[in-house]
Each structure stands twice: as C-alpha cells, then as structure tokens.
N, C-alpha and C positions, 0 to 999 in steps of 0.2 A: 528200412528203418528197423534197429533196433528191440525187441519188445522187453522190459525191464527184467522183466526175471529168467530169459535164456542168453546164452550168449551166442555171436558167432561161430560154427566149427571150423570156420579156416579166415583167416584175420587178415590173409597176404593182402597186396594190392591187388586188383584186377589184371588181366595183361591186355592192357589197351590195341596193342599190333595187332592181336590173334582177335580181337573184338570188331577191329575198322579194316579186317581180312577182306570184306568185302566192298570194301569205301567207306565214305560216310553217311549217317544215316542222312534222308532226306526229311523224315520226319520224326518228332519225339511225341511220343504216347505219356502224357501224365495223369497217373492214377491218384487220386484224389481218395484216401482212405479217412477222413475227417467221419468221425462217428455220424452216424444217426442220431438224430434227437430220439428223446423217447416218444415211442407212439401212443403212451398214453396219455401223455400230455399235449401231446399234437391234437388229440382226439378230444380232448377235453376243451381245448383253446377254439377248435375246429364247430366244439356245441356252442359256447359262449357264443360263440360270434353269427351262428344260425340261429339260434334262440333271440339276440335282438333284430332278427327277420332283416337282416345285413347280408351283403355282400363283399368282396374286396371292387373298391372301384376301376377303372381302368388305369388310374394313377398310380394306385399302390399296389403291390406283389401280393397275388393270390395264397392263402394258405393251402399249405403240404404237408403231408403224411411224412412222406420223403425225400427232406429238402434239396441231398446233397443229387438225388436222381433227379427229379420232376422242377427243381428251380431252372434248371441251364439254360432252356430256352430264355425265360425272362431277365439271368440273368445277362448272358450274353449282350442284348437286345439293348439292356441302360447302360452295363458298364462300358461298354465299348466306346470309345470318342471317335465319332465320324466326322470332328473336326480337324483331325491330325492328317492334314494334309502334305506326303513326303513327295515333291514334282521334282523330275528331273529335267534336265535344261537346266535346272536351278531347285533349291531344296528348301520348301517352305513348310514350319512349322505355325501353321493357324494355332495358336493358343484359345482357353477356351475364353478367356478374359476379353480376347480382339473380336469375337464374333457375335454378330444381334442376336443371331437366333440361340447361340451358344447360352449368352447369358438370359436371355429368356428359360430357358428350358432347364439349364442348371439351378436356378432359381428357384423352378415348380420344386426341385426336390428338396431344399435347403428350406422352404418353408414350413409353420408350422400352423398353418392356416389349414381349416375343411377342403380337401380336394376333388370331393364327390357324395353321390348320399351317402353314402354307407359310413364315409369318413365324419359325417355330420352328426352319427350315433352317438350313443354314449356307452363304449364299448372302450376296454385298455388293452385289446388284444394284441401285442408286437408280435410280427414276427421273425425267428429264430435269425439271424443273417450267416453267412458262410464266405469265407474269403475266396476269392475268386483265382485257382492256381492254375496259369495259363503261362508257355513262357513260348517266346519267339522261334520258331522254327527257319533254318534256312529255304524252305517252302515258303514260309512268310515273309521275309524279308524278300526275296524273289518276286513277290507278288505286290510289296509294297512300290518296288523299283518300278516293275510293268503300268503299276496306278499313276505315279509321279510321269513318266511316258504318256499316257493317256490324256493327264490335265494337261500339258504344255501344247502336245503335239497332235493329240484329238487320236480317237480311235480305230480311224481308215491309216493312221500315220506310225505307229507304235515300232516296226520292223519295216528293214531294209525289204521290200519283193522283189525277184529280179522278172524283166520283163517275161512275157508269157512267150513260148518259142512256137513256130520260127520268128525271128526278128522280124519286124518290118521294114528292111530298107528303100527310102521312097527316089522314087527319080526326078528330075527336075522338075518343078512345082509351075506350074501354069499361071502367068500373069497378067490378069487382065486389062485390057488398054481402056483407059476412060475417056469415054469422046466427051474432052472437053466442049463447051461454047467456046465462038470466038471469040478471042483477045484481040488489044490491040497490041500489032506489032511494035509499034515504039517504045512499047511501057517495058522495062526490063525486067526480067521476070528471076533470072542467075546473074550470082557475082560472076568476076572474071575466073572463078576456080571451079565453077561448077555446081558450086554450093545453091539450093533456092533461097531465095531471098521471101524473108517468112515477116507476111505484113499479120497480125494479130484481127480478130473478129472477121475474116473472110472466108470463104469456103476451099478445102481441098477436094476438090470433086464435090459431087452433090450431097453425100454423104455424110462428111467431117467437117465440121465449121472449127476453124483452128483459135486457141483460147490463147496462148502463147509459148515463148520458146522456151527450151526447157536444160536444152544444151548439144555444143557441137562437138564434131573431130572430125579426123581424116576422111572417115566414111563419108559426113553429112551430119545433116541436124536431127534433133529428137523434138517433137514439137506434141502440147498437152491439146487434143482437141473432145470437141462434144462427137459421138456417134450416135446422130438423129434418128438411127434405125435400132438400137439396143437401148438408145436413152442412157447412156453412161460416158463418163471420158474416159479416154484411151490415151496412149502413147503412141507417134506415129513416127515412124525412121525414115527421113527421106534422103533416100541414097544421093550423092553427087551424080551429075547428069556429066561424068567421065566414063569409057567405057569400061574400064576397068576395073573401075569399083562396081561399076551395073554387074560383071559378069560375077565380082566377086559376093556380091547381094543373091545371086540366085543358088551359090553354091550355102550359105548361112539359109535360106529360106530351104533348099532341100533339108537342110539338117534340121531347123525348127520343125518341119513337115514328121521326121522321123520321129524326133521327140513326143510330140503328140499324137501320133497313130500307135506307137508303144506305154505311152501313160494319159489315158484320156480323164484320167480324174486328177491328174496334177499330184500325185505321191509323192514325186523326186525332186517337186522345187524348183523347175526348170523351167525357164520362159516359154509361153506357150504363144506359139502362129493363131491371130483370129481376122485377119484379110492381109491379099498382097494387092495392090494396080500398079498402073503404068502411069501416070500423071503427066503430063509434059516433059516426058522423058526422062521422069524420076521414078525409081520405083519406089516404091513406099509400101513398107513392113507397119502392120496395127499388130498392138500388144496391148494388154493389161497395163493401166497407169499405178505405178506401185509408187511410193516411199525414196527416200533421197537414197543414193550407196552407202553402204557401210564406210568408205574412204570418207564421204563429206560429212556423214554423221561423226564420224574422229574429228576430222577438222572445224567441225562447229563446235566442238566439245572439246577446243585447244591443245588437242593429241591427247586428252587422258584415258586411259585403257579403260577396258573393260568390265566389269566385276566379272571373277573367275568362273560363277555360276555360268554366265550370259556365253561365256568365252565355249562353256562347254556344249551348250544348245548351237551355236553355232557350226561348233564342228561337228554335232552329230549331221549337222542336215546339210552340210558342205560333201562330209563322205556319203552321206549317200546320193546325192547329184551326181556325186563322179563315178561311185559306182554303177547307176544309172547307164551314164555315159559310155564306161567302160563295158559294162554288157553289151551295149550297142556297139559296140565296135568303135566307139568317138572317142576323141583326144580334144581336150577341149584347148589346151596349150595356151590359154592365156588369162590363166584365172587370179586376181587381184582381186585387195576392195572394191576399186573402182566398178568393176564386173559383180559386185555381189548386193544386191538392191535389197533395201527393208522392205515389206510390207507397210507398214505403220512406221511410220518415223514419231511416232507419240513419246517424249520423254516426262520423268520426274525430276527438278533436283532435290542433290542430295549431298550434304557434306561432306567435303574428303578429311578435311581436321590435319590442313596442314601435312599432310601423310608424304613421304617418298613415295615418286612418283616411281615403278619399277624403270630401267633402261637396260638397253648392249652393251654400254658403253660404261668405262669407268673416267670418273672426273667431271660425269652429266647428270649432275641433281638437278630434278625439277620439285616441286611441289604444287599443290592446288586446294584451294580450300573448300569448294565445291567441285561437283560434277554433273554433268545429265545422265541420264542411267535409261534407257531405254523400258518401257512396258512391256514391248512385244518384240521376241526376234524371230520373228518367223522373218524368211529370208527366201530370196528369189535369183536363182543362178541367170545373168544373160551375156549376149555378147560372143555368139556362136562364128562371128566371122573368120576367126582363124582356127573351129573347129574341122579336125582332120580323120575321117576314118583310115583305122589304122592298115588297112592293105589297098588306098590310094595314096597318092604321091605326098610326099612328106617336103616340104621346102628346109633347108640348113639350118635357119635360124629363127628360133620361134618364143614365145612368153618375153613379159615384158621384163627388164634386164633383174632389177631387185628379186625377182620371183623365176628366174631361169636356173634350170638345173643346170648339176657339174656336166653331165654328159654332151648337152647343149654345147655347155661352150670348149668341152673337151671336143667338139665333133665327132663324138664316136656315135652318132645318128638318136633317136629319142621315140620313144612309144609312151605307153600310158604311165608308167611311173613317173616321169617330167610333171601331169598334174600331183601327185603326191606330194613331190617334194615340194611344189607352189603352195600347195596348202598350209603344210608346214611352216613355211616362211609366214603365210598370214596369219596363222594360230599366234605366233611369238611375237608379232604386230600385235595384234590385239593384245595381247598383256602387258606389251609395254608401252604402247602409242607410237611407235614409228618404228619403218619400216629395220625389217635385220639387214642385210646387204646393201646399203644404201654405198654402192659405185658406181663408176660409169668404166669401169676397165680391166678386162679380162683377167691379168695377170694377181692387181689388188683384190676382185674377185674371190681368187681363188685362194689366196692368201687370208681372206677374213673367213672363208669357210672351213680351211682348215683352222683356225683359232678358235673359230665358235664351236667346231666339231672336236675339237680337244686330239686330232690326230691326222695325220699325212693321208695324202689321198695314196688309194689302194697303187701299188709298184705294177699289179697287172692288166691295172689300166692303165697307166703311164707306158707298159709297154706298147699297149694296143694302138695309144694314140701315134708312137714314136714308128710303129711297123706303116700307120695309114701316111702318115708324114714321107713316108719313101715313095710313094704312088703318088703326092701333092704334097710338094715341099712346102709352096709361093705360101704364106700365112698360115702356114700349120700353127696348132697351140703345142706342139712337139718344141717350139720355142720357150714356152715358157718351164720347163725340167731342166735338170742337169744331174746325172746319174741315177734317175726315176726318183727323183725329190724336185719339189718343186724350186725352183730358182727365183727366189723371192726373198730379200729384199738386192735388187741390180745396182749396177753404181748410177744408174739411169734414173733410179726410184726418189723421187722427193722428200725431202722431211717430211711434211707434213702426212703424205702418204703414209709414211714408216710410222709416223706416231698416230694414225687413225687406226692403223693394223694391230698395233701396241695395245691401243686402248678398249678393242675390243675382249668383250668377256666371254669365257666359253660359256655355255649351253646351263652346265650346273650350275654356273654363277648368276646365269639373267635369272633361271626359276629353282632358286635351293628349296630341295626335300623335305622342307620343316610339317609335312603335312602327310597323311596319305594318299589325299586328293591329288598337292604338287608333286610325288612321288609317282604316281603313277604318269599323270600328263610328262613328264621329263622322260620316263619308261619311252610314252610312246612319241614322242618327239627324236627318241635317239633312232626307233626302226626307223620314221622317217625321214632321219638325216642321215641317211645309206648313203654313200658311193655310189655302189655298184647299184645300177639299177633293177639288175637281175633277182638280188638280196632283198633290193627295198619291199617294207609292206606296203600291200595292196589295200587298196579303199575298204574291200571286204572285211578283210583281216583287221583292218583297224579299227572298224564297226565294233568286231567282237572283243576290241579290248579291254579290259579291265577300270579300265579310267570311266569308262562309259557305265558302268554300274556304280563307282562310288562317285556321292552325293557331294556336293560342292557345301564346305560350312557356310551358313546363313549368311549373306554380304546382300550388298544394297541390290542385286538381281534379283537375289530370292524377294526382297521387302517390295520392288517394283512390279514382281510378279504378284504379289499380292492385291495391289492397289489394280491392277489389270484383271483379275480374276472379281473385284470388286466393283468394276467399271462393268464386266461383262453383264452380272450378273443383274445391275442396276437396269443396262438396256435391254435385258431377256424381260425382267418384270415391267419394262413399259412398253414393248412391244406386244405380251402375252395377258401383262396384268391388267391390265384397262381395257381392251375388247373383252376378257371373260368376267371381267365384274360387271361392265357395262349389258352382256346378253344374261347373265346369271339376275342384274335388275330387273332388267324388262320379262324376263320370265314370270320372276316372284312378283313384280307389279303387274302383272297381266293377267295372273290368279287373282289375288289377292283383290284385285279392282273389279272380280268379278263372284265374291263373296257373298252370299246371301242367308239362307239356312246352315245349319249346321250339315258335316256330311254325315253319311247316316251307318259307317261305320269307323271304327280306329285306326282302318287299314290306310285308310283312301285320305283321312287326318292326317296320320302318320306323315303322306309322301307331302303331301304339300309345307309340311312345316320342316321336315327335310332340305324341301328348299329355301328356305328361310337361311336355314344354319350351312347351306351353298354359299350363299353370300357371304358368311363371318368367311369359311373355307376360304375363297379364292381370295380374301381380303388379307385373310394372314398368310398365303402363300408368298401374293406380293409383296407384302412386308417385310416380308422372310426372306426373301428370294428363294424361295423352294419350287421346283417346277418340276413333276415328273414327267416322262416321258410317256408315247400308249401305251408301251406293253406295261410297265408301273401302275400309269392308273387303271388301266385293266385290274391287275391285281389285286390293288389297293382299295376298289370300289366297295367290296361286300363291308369291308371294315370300316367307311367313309360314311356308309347309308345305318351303320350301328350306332356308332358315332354320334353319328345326327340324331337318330331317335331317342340315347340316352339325352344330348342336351335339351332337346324340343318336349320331352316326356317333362323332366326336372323343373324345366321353368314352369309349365303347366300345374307341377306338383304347387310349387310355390307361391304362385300368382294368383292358384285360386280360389284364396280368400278375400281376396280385395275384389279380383274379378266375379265374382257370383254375385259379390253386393253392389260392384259398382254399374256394371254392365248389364244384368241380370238375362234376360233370352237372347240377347246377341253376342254372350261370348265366345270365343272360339277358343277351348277347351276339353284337353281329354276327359276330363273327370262327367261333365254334362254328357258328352258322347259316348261312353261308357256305361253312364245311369241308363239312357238312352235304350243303347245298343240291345244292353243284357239284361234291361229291366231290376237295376240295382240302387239300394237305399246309396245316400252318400257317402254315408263309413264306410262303404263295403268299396263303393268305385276308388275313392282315394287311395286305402289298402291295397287293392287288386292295382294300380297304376303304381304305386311303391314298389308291388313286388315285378314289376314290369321294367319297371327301372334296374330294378339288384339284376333281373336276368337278362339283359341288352349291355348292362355293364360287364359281366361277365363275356358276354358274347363277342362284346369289343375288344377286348385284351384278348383272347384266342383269336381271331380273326386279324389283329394287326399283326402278333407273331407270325401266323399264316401267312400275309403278305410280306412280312421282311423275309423269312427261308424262301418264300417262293420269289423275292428279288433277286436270290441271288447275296441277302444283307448289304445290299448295295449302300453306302450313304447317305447318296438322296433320299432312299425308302426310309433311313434310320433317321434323319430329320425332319421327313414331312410326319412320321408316328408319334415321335415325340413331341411334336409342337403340334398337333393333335390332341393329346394326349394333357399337355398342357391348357388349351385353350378349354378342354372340357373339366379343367380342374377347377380354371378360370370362372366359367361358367356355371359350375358348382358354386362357388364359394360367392360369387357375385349374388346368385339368389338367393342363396342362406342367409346375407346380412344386407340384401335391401330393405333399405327402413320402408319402402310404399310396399313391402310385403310382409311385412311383421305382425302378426294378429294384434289385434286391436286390445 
C-alpha cells in the first residue's frame, strides 16, 4: 500500500516468473495494518465499563487495548461458519438458514435483548469492530477437500492404504462338514440342476434359520437368513451340489480368505468371509447382508442415471477396491453393477423437471419427471468367483461381454488393466442409465468402441493379434482387420447393426466439457479408454486424479446427502441423547431428593447446581444434535463447569428476592450461603455474588477459546461453544425479565 505523501521508486510490474522461481507458494501471510484505536480511549471506555462493576459477558467480545492484536482469537472463534459443510463424494453447502442450531445461534447475535449480567447494566460501551481479512489459501482449500472426504467416507476411509507387506496369500480355506440330523430320503432336497431347493422359515444347519430367497444364478442361490449365534442376518451362498462349481467355490473362498486377512477392518469395500460348511453337499459361503446392487437400484429407478456427485463417490471407492485387489495380486475380471452392492439401499425422491435424460446413443431421448437419488453410496465389491491371481492360470475368456476389454476379445491374453477399463464402462453407465456396449458380437464390439473412442484401434496391436493368428489360425480375431484397420462394416453386416454403430456417440458427445467437473471426469475417462493396456491408467494413478479433488456442483446427491447427514444425526441424539439425559436426571434427582440444610459452603453449592444446568446441557445437545467426542469433552469440561456456575450463580442472583420472602430457611441460595459462610450483611453477600458472576463470566469466554484451539477448532467444538454460549445468554435474559422475579 501506497502511503499518500510518498510515491513509489520503481512503478514496473513485479516479475511474477522470477517470484514463483520456486513454485507456488503454499501459504499467503496477510498482514493486517488497520490502525490501532487510540488507547486512550480504549482506556477510558475500558473504566467506564469497570466503574459499573461490569464485565463483558461470555456472549459479547471482551474489551481490548489492542483490538487489531488481542481480538483474533475471539474473532476467529464467531466469524467462522462451522456450518459450511464442503463433502466430497458429493458437495454440500449447509447454508446457515437450513440449519437448527445454525439459526439458533445466529439469532443470539442479531438480538437486541440482555445476553448476560453485565449486558443487563446500564453502561453504552460499543466496542471498536475490525473487519476480519482472511483469504483462502491453497493449504485451505486442500483441507477443505480432505473435510468433505472425512464426512462421506469417515476417517479410517479418507486414503487409498495399500495393504501392509508381505501379502497375505492364503491357501485353501478349510470347510467344515455339518453333520446334519437325519432326513428323510424321499423328501427332495436339489432340483434336477443341483440348485438346493430353498423352503423359507427352516433351518440351514443349526446355525441359520433361512428368512427367504434373495436370488439365483449359475453358481447357486443367495438366500437372507437369521445367524442365531451373532443375532444378525446374513447372506448365505449356497453353491450348486455339481462338482464343478464346489471346486470353483473353494478357489472364491481362498480369495475372500485373502481379502480379509490383508484388510481386517474393511477399508477397500470388499466383501468379507464370516463362515464356510458343507451342508448336504452344498457348500455354503455367510457374508454380510447388504443392500440391493447398484444394477437393480438403476432398474427400480427406470434406468435414470445418477446425480454426477453420487457418480463420483462411487468411483472413488470402486478404484480403490481394485487397487486393493491389485496389490494383492487379484484380477477381479468381472466387475458390473450387478457385482457392486449398496449398503443401504435408502432412497429420496426427487424431481427430474422433465429434463434429457443423458444417453450413447443419438435419436434416444428419454425423459423423466422424477427420480430416486439414493442417501447413502457406500458400496460393497462381491462376486470373487472368477477372481484370478495374476501368476495363476488365466482362462481365454473372461468379464461379462458389455464390460470386456479390447485385449480380451482381441486375445492378446489380460492382466489387471481388463478391471480398468470394466470400470470405465460402469462410470459412463452410470451417467447415462444403460449400459455403453450393449453387443453380443465381437466384430460390432469393436466397431462401437472405436466410435465411442473417436479413433482406430492401435496398428501394433492389430499386428500382434495378426502374428498370434499364425500359431492359431481356427477363430482368430485376426479376422476381424484388413490391412491393420478394422474391417468393419462386411457385406455380411446388417442394417440395423450398421445403424446402431452409426448411431453411437463418441465419448465427448455422451459427457461435453461444459463444466470443470465434466472436463476433468472425460480427462480421466479418455486414460481409461486406452487400447493398449500397457498405456492404460492404473487404479492408483486414477485415485490421484484431478477429478477427485474437484467438487461436483450441488445436484440432488449433494441435497440427499444432506437429508442422510440429518437422519444420522437424529439416530446419534436417540441413541446418545436419552440414556444421558435420563442418568444426568436420576443423578440431579438423587441429590436433590436428598436436600436438607443448606451446604455450609459455596463450593460444594456451586457443584450441585452445576448439575442442575447438566440437565439444560445434555437437553440442548440433543436438540442440537451436537455430540462431542472423549478427547472433546475432555477439553471442553473446564469451560462446561464455568458455564454452569455463571448460569446457577445468575439465577440465584435473580430469584432471591422472591425466594428469601417466599421460602424463607429453606432456600437453596447462594446469597444465604454466602451471609452464612463469611459472616456477611445482605448487601454485601449480593454484591460479592455479582462480582462472582462478572469473574466466571470472564472465565468462561477464555476457557471456551481454550477449548476450541485445543480441539484442534474442530466444528463440533465450534458449535457446541456457541450454543453454550447462547443458552447462557438465554438464561440471562430469561431471568432478567421473569415477572415472578421482578421486585415487588
């Protein structure tokens, strides 16, 4: 800055190159040169206000000498919105208008009501305010992202960890045979395919009383049963009693075994082994009973995509499964919605407004006027049976066809990028409602992938296939080229084929760039719609991309996250809030009911009316839904026990006019305990409990500060102080104008 009466000696521009010579900075220093008041008028305003034997209360900002040094703490502490909630998975802006406790507390301030004694004087002391010049550091924003991470994903979950080395690889998993009782041989127990035939409310073993079926396939059935020894249901896999799928069930139960000996707290999302037996010649896999698939969630919600928030919580926790996976050594090779199970299948709806529906396809409008929008996507990877570690034998032909990479059906053999490009396929499913590849034939295949991919498959891989084609002519895909272009459309080819190929849109056209958001997700959609799979990015690599830091704008994921962070918090305050109100009663009525003389000093008063103001506590916590944690309320305790004595002192101050005349030797009253104690007239006790009050008020605004720097300024600590804070402003202003306490 400028100062009026010199000028600059050199006026040039700065040279920015020679300045960011060493990068950019990570943090900006802003120096706040805003004059000093004068301190003689600080000092004077400073008597006023101790001359009406006042203090600043815990509500209002303490006077300073030196505002622009000695305010920061306090200011920080109000101005800050610990409501501005930025989550990623989806990006929600809690305004302060949407939130109880928000407009509660914003309130205290906008009033011009008594917020405490001091404020109850008759004193016109303002003081000085100073604008608050803070600006966003790329440090902060960095940190805002990691917060947004934390609320979706919880904070065991925030980063990728790769498993702890050496690996675990486990070897065939031991299954125990359950000596059934006898049956009767006549009663048929398997269809003719091997399938068990699943009667509802009977027992699988002694164990599992089965609830009903839940759904089948080639393997066998999935069936929802009780587990009498956990007391929870379960999901129970009962393999077909062929042996082929038996053998192929033991090689999935090694691989679940792996999973869970490398993440035993469940980080990567991946289904976890919690018993195997033998049944009647079935084997049968127990797992966690989760949520419908992501595929039948589409389908119940008539193929409408996903809100692009929801889309992106998804695939962060798809890449890190695979990564997961990938550090182990595993190929999961057949990853679909079908394979990707919610948690919670809890939806809202929500209007779509008539909107285009996104597709691949040109000439395929749909629209929809609603939607379900899911609350929760946490997500659970399963369906390990055609999981392959990558230096055991590899079978030809592997993923299901709409989710099969080029290399696949090129036969140039498959490793762990074949999950990449699976994913990929699913991401662009989810934004549009139906599947991107939707063929059943190699050739058209590869014909829609070039079209989607806006370019020819790589020439040196058309060679490679056309060299393997000399060693295995018999159905090489060396058929489908002709001069290392693909030979696509044949005289062989159908119209309608020709026109579904036609009609397909490339990649920029299903998600255009109008966004930074869509700009980035297309970015990383193009690494993983590599060719070569040597090129393609890696699950890792994709973790770290750029998409993954910027925030999806506000869409109905973000709004349903909302209403889901609001659901939480309702069940934390009826799990938490009603057992500690209910022992916080019987405490204070357990005293209280054992009341007789006064106590004989202020100290021992003090703790019991303390608890008193326990009870308003844990009453507005609940209310609030505020709920700190130990190490918090640890913290928070010295300033919780000030608190309480300025409200318990206050009303005392208040009440005891009505109480001395009404009540007269049974009151329970500081002022009588005081005369008591110290052997004091009543002016003097009243007085000396005034100034008792100014300094506990005092005590409590340093003290809560104390506790928010020592949280860490955590949120929660910054809304359970201020609705603290409030409630004793509350409690001020309640006693100052009860009419049963107004002198007669």
């Amino acid at each position: 800055m400028t100062c009026p009466e010199t000028q600059p000696r050199n006026s040039k521009e700065p040279d920015w190159k020679q300045f960011h010579k060493n990068g950019l900075p990570t943090e900006i220093i802003v120096i706040d040169d805003t004059p000093e008041p004068d301190s003689k008028a600080s000092e004077s305003a400073t008597s006023k206000t101790h001359t009406n034997d006042t203090a600043n209360s815990s509500m209002n900002k303490p006077t300073t000498r030196h505002v622009a040094k000695k305010q920061k703490k306090e200011d920080e502490l109000h101005n800050q919105s610990p409501y501005d909630a930025r989550l990623n998975g989806s990006y929600v802006q809690l305004s302060n208008s949407g939130s109880v406790s928000t407009d509660r507390t914003t309130s205290a301030y906008n009033t011009t009501a008594p917020m405490s004694l001091s404020s109850n004087e008759r004193y016109d002391y303002k003081e000085p305010t100073t604008g608050q010049k803070r600006k966003r550091t790329r440090q902060q924003i960095a940190q805002d992202v990691k917060q947004r991470k934390v609320e979706v994903l919880g904070n065991r979950f925030q980063e990728y960890q790769p498993p702890q080395k050496p690996i675990k690889k486990c070897g065939e998993v031991s299954v125990r045979p359950v000596n059934d009782r006898p049956y009767q041989t006549d009663v048929k127990i398997d269809d003719d395919d091997g399938h068990y035939i699943v009667v509802p409310n009977v027992y699988l073993a002694s164990q599992y009383h089965i609830r009903k079926l839940l759904g089948q396939g080639t393997f066998g059935k999935v069936v929802q049963a009780w587990d009498r020894e956990r007391k929870k249901l379960v999901a129970i896999k009962i393999i077909r009693a062929v042996q082929k799928y038996r053998d192929a069930s033991r090689i999935e139960l090694r691989v679940l075994q792996t999973l869970k000996a490398n993440d035993s707290e469940n980080r990567n999302r991946c289904i976890h082994l919690r018993d195997c037996f033998d049944f009647r010649n079935h084997i049968c896999i127990v797992m966690d009973l989760l949520g419908s698939s992501v595929f039948d969630f589409l389908k119940g919600n008539n193929f409408i995509p996903f809100p692009n928030s929801q889309i992106q919580s998804f695939a962060r926790q798809l890449l890190t499964s695979v990564a997961f996976l990938h550090d182990l050594n595993l190929i999961h090779t057949d990853l679909k919605p079908e394979n990707i199970l919610l948690c919670d299948s809890t939806y809202q709806n929500f209007t779509y407004n008539n909107r285009r529906i996104p597709s691949s396809t040109n000439g395929k409008d749909r629209q929809a006027t609603q939607r379900k929008v899911l609350l929760d996507t946490e997500i659970r990877l399963i369906d390990f049976g055609s999981a392959t570690f990558d230096n055991e034998y590899h079978s030809s032909l592997v993923s299901t066809r709409q989710y099969r990479a080029p290399e696949i059906i090129l036969g140039l053999g498959w490793s762990f990028p074949c999950d990449i490009w699976s994913i990929g396929c699913i991401l662009v499913e989810f934004l549009t409602g139906d599947a991107l590849f939707q063929t059943h034939d190699n050739l058209e295949h590869l014909a829609i992938i070039e079209k989607v991919c806006d370019r020819r498959i790589d020439p040196h891989l058309v060679q490679m296939v056309k060299k393997s084609a000399s060693r295995n002519s018999a159905n090489s895909p060396a058929k489908y080229f002709k001069h290392l272009k693909l030979d696509y459309p044949t005289a062989n080819t159908t119209r309608a084929s020709r026109r579904f190929v036609r009609n397909m849109k490339r990649l920029s056209d299903i998600i255009p760039a109008t966004s930074p958001f869509l700009r980035l997700f297309l970015d990383l959609l193009h690494k993983i719609f590599i060719y070569d799979p040597s090129r393609r990015i890696t699950a890792r690599q994709a973790l770290a991309h750029p998409w993954f830091r910027e925030a999806a704008i506000p869409d109905d994921g973000t709004e349903a996250l909302k209403i889901r962070l609001e659901c939480a918090r309702n069940s934390e305050m009826d799990s938490k809030g009603a057992p500690a109100i209910i022992d916080a009663l019987k405490s204070y009525l357990g005293i209280y009911g054992k009341q007789g003389a006064l106590p004989p000093t202020l100290r021992e008063y003090t703790e019991f009316r303390i608890l008193n103001v326990g009870v308003m506590e844990t009453f507005m916590q609940w209310t609030m839904g505020i709920w700190l944690d130990e190490t918090q309320a640890t913290t928070s305790r010295d300033f919780y026990l000030s608190a309480g004595r300025v409200m318990a002192l206050t009303n005392d101050l208040y009440s005891w006019q009505v109480e001395r005349n009404e009540y007269a030797d049974r009151s329970w009253n500081a002022v009588p305990i005081m005369m008591k104690q110290h052997k004091m007239e009543e002016d003097d006790a009243v007085a000396a409990l005034k100034g008792l009050i100014v300094y506990h008020e005092q005590q409590t605004r340093r003290l809560g500060l104390e506790a928010w720097e020592n949280s860490g300024r955590s949120h929660e600590m910054t809304k359970y102080i201020e609705a603290m804070e409030l409630m004793l402003g509350g409690n001020c202003f309640w006693n100052s104008t009860c009419p049963r306490y107004a002198p007669a």
